[in-house]
SENU-854608 format. One line per field, with one value per residue (C-alpha): residue number from 0; residue in one letter; x, y, z. Coordinates in steps of 0.25 Angstrom, whole numbers, plus 5000, padded with zeros to 4 digits. Example, Ala and Ser with C-alpha at 12.3 -4.5 7.8 and 13.67 -1.06 7.14 Angstrom:
SENU-854608
pos <- c(0:1)
code <- c(A:S)
xx <- c(5049:5055)
yy <- c(4982:4996)
zz <- c(5031:5029)
***
This chain:
SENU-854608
pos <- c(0:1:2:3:4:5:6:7:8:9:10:11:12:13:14:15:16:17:18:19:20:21:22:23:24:25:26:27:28:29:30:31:32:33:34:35:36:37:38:39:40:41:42:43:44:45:46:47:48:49:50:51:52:53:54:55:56:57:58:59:60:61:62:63:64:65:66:67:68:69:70:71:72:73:74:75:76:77:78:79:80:81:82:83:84:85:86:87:88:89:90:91:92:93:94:95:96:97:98:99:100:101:102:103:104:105:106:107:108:109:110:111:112:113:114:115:116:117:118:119:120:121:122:123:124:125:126:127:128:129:130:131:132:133:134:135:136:137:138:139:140:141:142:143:144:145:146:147:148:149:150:151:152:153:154:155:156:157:158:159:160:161:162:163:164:165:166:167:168:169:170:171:172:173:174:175:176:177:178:179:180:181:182:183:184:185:186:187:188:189:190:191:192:193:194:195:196:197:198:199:200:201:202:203:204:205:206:207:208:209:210:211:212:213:214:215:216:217:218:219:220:221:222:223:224:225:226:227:228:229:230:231:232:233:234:235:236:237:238:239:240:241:242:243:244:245:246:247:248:249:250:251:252:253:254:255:256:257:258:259:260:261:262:263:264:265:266:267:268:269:270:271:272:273:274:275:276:277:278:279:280:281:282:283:284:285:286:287:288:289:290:291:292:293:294:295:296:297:298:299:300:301:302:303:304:305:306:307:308:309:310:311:312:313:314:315:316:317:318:319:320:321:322:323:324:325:326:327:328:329:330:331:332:333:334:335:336:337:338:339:340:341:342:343:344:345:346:347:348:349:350:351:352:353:354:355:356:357:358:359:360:361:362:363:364:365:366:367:368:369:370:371:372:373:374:375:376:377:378:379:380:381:382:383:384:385:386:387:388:389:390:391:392:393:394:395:396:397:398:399:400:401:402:403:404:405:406:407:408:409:410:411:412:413:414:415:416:417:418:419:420:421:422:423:424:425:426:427:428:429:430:431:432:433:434:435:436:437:438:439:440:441:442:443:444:445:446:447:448:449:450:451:452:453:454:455:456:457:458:459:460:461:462:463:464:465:466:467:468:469:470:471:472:473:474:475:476:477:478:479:480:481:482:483:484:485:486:487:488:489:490:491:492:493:494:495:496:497:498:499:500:501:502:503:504:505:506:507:508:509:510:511:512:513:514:515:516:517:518:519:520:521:522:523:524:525:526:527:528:529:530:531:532:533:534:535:536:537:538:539:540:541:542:543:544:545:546:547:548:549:550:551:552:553:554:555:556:557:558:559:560:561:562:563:564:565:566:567:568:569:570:571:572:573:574:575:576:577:578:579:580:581:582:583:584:585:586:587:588:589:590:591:592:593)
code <- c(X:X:X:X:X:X:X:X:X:X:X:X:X:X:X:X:X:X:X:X:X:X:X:X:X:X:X:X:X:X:X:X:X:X:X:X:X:X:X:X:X:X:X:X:X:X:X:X:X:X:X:X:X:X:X:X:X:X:X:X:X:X:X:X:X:X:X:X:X:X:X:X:X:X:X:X:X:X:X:X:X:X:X:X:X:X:X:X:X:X:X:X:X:X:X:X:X:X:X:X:X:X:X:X:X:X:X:X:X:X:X:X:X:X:X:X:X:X:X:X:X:X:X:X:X:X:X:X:X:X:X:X:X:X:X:X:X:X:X:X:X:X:X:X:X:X:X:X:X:X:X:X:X:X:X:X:X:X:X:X:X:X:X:X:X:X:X:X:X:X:X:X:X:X:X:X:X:X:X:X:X:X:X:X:X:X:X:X:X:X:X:X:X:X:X:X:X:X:X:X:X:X:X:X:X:X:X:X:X:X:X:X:X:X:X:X:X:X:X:X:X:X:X:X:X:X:X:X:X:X:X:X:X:X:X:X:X:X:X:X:X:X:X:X:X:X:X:X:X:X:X:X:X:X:X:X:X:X:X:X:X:X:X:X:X:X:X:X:X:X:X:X:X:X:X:X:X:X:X:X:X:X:X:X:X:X:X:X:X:X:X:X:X:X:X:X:X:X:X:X:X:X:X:X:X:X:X:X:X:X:X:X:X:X:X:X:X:X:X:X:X:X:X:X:X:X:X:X:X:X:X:X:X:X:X:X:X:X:X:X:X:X:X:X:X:X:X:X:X:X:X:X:X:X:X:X:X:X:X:X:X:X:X:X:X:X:X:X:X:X:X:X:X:X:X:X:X:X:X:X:X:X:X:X:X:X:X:X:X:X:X:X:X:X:X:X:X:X:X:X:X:X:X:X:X:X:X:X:X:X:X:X:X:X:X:X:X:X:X:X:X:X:X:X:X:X:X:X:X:X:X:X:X:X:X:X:X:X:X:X:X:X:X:X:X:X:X:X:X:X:X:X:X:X:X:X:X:X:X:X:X:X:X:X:X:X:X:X:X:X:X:X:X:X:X:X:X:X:X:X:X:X:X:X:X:X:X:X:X:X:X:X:X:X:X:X:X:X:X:X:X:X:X:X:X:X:X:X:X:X:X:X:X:X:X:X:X:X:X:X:X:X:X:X:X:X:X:X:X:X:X:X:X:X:X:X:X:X:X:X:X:X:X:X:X:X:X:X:X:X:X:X:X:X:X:X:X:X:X:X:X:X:X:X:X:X:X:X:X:X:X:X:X:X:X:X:X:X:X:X:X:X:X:X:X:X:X:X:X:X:X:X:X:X)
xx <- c(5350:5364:5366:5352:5357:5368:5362:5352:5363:5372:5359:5356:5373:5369:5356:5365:5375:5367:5359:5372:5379:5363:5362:5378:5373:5360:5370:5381:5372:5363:5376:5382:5367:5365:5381:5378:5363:5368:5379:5370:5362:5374:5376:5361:5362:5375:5371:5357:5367:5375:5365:5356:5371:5373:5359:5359:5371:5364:5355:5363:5374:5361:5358:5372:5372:5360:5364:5380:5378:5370:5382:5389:5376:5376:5388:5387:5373:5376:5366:5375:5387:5380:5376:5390:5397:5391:5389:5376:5363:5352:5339:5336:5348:5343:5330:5337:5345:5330:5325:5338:5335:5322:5323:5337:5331:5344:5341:5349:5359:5366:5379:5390:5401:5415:5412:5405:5391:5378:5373:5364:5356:5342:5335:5338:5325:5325:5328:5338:5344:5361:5359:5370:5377:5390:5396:5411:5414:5408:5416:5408:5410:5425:5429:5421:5428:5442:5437:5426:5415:5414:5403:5401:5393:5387:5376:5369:5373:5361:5349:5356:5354:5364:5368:5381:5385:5389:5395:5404:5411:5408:5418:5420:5433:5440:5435:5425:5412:5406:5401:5387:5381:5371:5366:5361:5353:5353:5339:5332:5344:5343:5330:5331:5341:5333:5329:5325:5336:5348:5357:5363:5371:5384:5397:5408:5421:5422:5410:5400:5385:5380:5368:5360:5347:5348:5348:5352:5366:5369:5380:5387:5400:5401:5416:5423:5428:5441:5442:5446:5436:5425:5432:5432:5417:5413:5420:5414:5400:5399:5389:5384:5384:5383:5391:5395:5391:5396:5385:5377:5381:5393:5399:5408:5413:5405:5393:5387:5379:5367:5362:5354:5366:5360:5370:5370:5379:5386:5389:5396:5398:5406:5398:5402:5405:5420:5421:5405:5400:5386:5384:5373:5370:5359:5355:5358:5351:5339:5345:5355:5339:5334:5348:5346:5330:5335:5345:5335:5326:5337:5342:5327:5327:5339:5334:5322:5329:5339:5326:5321:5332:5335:5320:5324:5336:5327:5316:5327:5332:5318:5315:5327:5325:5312:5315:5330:5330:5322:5337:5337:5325:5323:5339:5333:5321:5331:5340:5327:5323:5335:5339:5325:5329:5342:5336:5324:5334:5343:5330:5329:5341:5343:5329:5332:5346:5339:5328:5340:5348:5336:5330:5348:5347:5331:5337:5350:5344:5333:5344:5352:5340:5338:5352:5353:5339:5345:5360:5352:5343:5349:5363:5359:5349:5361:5372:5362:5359:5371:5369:5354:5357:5369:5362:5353:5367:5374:5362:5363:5379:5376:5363:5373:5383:5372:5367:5380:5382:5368:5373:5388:5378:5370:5356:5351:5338:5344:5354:5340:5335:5347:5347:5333:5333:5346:5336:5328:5337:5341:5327:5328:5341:5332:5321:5332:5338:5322:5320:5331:5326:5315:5319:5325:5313:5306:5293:5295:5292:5282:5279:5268:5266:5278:5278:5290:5293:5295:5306:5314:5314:5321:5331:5334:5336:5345:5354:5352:5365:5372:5368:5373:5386:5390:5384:5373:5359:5348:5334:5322:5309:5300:5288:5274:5278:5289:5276:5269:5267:5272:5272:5284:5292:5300:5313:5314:5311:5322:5330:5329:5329:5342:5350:5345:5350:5363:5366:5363:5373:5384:5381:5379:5389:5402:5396:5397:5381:5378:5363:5352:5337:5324:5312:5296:5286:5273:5271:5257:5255:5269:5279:5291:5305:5318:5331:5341:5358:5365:5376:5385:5373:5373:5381:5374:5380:5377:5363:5358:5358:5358:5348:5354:5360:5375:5375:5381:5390:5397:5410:5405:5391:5384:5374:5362:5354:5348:5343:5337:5330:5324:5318:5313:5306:5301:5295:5287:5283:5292:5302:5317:5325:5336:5332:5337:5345:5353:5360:5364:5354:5339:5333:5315:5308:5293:5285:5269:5263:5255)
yy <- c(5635:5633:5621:5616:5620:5614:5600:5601:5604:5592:5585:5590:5587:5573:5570:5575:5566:5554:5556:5556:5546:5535:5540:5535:5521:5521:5523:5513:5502:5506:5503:5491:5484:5489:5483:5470:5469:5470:5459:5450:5453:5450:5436:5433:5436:5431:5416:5417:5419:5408:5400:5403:5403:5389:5384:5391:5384:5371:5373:5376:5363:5354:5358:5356:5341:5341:5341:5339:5323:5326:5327:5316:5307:5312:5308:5293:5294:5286:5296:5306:5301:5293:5308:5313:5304:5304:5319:5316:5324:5313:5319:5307:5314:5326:5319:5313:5326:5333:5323:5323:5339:5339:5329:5335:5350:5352:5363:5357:5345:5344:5336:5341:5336:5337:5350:5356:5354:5351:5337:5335:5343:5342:5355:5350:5355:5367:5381:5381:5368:5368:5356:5361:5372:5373:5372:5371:5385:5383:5380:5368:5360:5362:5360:5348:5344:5348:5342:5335:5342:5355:5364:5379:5391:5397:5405:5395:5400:5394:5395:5407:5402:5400:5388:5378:5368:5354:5347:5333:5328:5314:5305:5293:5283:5294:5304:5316:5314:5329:5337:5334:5347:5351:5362:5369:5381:5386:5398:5388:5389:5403:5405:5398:5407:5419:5426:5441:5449:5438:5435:5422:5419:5411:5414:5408:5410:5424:5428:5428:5425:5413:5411:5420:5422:5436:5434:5449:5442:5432:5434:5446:5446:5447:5452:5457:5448:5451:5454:5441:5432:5440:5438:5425:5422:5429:5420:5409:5414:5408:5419:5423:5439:5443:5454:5448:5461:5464:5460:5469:5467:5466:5453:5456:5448:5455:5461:5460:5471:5464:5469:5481:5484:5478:5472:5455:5446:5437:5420:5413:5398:5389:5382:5368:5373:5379:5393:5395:5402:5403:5418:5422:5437:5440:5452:5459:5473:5466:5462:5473:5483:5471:5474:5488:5488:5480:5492:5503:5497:5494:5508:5512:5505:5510:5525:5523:5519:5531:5540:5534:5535:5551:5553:5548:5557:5569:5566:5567:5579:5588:5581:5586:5598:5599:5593:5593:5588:5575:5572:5559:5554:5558:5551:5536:5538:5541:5529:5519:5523:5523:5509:5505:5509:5501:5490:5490:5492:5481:5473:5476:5475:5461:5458:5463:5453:5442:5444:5446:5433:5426:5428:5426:5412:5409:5415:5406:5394:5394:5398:5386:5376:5381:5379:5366:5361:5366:5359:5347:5345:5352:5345:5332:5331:5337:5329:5316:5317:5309:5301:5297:5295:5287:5274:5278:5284:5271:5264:5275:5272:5255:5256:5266:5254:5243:5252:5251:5240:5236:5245:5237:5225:5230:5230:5244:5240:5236:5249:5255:5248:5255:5267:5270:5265:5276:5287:5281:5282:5296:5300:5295:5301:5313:5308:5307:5319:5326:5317:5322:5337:5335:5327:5340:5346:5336:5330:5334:5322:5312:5301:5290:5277:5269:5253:5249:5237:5251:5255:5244:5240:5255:5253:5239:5247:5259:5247:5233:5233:5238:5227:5217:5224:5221:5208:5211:5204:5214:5210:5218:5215:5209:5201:5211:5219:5224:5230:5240:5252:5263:5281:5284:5290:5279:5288:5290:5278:5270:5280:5274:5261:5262:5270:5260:5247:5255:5257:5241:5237:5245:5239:5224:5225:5218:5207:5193:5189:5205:5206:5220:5215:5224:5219:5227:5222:5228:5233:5238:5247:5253:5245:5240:5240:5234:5236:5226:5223:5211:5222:5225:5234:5248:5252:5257:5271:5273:5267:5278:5290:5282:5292:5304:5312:5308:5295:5286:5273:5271:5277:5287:5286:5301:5296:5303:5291:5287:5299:5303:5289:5289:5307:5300:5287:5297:5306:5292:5292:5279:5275:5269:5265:5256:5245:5233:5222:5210:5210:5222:5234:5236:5248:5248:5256:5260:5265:5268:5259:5266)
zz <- c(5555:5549:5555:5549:5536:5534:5540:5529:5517:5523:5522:5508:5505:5510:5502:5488:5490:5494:5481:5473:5479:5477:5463:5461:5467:5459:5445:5450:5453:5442:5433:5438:5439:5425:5420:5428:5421:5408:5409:5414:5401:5392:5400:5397:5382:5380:5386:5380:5367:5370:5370:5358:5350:5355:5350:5337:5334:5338:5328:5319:5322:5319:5307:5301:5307:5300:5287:5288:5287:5272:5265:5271:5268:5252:5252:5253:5244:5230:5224:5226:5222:5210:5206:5210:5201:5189:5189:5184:5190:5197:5199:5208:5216:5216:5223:5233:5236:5237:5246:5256:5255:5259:5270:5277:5275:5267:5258:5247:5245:5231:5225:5217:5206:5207:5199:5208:5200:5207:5203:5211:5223:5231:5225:5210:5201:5210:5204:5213:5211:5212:5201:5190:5198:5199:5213:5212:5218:5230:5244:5248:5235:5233:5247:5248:5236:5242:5258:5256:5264:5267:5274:5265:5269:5256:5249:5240:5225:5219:5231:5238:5251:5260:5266:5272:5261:5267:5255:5255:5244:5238:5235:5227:5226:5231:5219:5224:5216:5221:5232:5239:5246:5256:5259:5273:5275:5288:5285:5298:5307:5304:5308:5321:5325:5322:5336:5339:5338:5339:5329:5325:5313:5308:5304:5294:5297:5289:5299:5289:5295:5287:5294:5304:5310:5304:5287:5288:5293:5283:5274:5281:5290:5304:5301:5289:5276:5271:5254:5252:5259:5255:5241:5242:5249:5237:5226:5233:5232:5245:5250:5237:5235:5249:5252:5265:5272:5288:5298:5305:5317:5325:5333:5346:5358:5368:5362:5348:5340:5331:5317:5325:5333:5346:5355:5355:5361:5353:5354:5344:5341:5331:5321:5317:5303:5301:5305:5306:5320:5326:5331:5339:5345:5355:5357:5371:5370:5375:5388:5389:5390:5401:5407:5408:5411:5423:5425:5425:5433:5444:5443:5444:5458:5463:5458:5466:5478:5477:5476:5487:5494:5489:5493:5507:5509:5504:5512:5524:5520:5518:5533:5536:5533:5540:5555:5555:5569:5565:5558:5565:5564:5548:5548:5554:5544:5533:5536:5539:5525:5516:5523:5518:5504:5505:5509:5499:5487:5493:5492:5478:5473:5482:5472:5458:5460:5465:5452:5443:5449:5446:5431:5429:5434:5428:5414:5417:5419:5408:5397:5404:5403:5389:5384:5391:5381:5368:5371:5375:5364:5351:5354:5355:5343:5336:5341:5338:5323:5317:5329:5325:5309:5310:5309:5296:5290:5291:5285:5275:5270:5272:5262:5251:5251:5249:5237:5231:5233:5227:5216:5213:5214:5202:5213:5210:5217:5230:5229:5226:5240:5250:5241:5245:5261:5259:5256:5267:5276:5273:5275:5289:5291:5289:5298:5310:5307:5309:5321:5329:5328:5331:5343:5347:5349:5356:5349:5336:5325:5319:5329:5326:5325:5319:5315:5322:5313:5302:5314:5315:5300:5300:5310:5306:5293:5299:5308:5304:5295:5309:5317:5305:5303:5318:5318:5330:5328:5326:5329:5327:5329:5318:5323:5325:5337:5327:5319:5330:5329:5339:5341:5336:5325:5316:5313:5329:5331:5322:5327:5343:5338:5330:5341:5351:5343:5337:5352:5354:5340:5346:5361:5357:5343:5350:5355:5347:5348:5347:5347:5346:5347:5348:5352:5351:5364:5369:5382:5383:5371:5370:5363:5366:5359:5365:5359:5364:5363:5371:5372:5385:5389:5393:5408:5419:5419:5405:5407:5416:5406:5393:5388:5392:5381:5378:5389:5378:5381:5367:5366:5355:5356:5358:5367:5362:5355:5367:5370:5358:5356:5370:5366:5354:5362:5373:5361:5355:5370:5372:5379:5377:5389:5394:5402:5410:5403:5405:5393:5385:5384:5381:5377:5377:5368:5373:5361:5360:5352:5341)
***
């Protein structure tokens, strides 16, 4: 009897200390899992962030090429410095102005003397027209007075709506004449930032937010002002009567706390602007509870598996207690059963990492894909609008010096004549402009029928004094083939047309009998175009990939014309290719006939 009782405490003993020790490895894997799971939810948000910070700033890098070219336009417009010369205000101006407004969505555009006086602006007639205010404290009409151009961050005195002023000064014989201005608002950039729960604003370099998806943020500090700056930023009026308040939230190197005090992971880029930066903050408490619901329900597992396993050893002892000579055979049961345990929770565990491993690398590679469509598509519609309206800018500056020229003549009508194609041309600059966005999103646009004869009359316009300043023989089509009618949208249209014989000038220019021809055929009910050089032709390596984004073989050439012109053929459900010639290159356009 003693000897039974003490084989059934050492039992007991046993059994204690087994629970013990599979409660200590049910805590330990419970943490580690739960510390491994809740860095692999900071990884994820932090590269979703990354990402979302780099196309925000995107967005945001278009809309200033937008409009950065305005001001450098203005600034060779006779109107303007007609205006800015005699001092005088011109309602016909102001027309203008209103017009270039509403076509470049520029909220306002307005000129100022060497006073500083507003004598001329888009939203004149307006109650809150800047017509007769005085502007000579503010940053961006003395420093571009003292530099040239300069780029201001302000609140608008007048409208009080906030907004970065791109202003350049106009000269005249070496004399400044005034200040041209345009305004941009960025209230839609704003909004396309806004997402639930994320926060994206930018900074100047005192870290005050000037623009955010949060309103709530505008205006306040992300870090304290010294008396003097603050001093300062007040005498300026540069934000009007905001007190400049601290933000309410908090900005670290590791993790972030959000206005409600929930943690967020924060990116930051440079924003092509001085001292500017694009912050972004996603929120993390959302993965961080995925994190942890994984954790609970992994601890959950391992609980039931050491209850199992407790229930087991228990079992073992009441038999025990029972038939203590069927020791051996309730020892093998107990051994068969707990390697069945072990090797059903290896079995799970082997699952729950092999499930995990998987939605990792599906997550991965979906975020990838996705990255890899916005870099593709937003980059290279921004990187190609100056490309695009370089042509219509030069025809621009070559119709200003006929006019004054007309004008030193004494022919007001036919300074009248270029004045007009000029605003003709500006209205297409526009056109382009709205082309190229809505090329970034695929199958936006007008597109119908389309005379081509209406087409070429517009590129011979755009390029025709080109091809005669260098001396190469430009012929274009005039007989009745020249007069069909094909699906297509004109602007886009001229827009192939000229990349495709700019590209044949450059190729064909430095030869002695230089010559560019474009012929219109039939082939069935399509129509073709040819555009033909007697350059050195194109080599074979370049050939292969000419369409393929930045393929160029000019030394400074971006190599995204190409491209574009065969997206915008594709989307007439056209065609342009490269095909076989003896002598220098052919490019064939295939068009529907309307």
């Amino acid at each position: 009897m003693t000897r039974l009782r003490s084989s059934l405490f050492i039992t007991a003993l046993t059994v204690l200390m087994a629970f013990a020790a599979l409660g200590t490895i049910v805590a330990g894997v419970a943490s580690i899992y739960g510390q491994r799971a809740a860095q692999d939810a900071r990884a994820g948000v932090r590269m979703r962030a990354v990402q979302q910070t780099r196309s925000n700033l995107r967005l945001l890098e278009a809309e200033l090429q937008t409009y950065r070219l305005l001001p450098i336009m203005l600034g060779e417009y006779p109107d303007v410095r007609a205006a800015l010369a005699s001092g005088k205000v011109d309602p016909a101006l102001n027309t203008k102005l209103a017009l270039l407004a509403e076509r470049t969505g520029a909220p306002v555009i307005y000129a100022l003397d060497t006073q500083g006086m507003a004598i001329a602006a888009s939203n004149a007639g307006r109650p809150d027209s800047f017509l007769g205010h005085d502007y000579r404290f503010r940053d961006y009409f003395t420093k571009a007075m003292v530099s040239g151009a300069t780029e201001f961050f302000a609140l608008g005195s007048v409208s009080g709506r906030p907004g970065l002023y791109l202003s350049r000064r106009i000269d005249r014989a070496g004399r400044p004449l005034g200040v041209v201005v345009v305004k941009v608002e960025f209230e839609k950039i704003a909004r396309a930032w806004i997402q639930d729960r994320m926060a994206t604003f930018v900074t100047d370099p005192d870290g005050v937010i000037l623009i955010s998806s949060d309103p709530k943020l505008e205006f306040r500090t992300t870090r304290p002002l010294s008396p003097s700056r603050r001093a300062e930023l007040v005498e300026t009026r540069q934000f009007g009567a905001s007190p400049l308040a601290p933000a309410l939230l908090t900005l670290a190197e590791g993790v972030s706390r959000l206005p409600d005090g929930s943690p967020a992971i924060t990116v930051s880029l440079p924003v092509p602007i001085s001292g500017w930066r694009l912050v972004h903050m996603e929120p993390l408490d959302a993965a961080l509870r995925t994190a942890a619901a994984r954790t609970r329900w992994a601890t959950a597992i391992a609980a039931m598996l050491t209850i199992a396993a407790m229930l087991g050893a228990w079992w073992l002892y009441e038999r025990r207690k029972r038939n203590v000579g069927a020791r051996a055979e309730l020892e093998a049961e107990v051994a068969r059963r707990t390697a069945e345990l072990r090797a059903t929770a290896d079995r799970l565990q082997i699952e729950v990492e092999q499930r995990e491993a998987s939605d990792q690398r599906f997550r991965q590679a979906r975020e990838e894909l996705a990255h890899a469509n916005r870099v593709g598509s937003i980059g290279t519609i921004t990187a190609s609008v100056a490309h695009e309206i370089n042509q219509p800018v030069a025809a621009i500056r070559t119709f200003a010096d006929n006019a004054a020229a007309f004008l030193d003549r004494g022919e007001p009508a036919r300074a009248a004549t270029n004045l007009q194609l000029i605003v003709d041309l500006t209205s297409r600059i526009g056109t382009i402009t709205a082309g190229l966005r809505r090329y970034a999103r695929r199958g936006a646009g007008s597109i119908g029928p389309v005379a081509l004869d209406e087409a070429i009359d517009g590129v011979r316009l755009l390029i025709g004094d080109r091809f005669r300043a260098k001396g190469v023989t430009l012929d274009l089509p005039t007989g009745p083939e020249a007069r069909l009618t094909v699906i297509a949208g004109r602007v886009r249209l001229e827009q192939v047309l000229v990349n495709l014989l700019q590209n044949a000038l450059d190729a064909a220019a430095d030869r002695r009998d230089a010559r560019v021809s474009v012929t219109v055929g039939r082939k069935g009910r399509d129509v073709v175009l040819t555009v033909a050089d007697n350059g050195p032709g194109i080599e074979a390596d370049i050939a292969d990939h000419l369409f393929t984004p930045f393929a160029t073989s000019k030394k400074d050439g971006l190599g995204l014309g190409l491209g574009i012109a065969r997206d915008i053929m594709t989307e007439f459900g056209g065609t342009l290719d490269l095909v076989p010639a003896p002598e220098g290159a052919i490019f064939r356009m295939i068009l529907v006939k309307a």
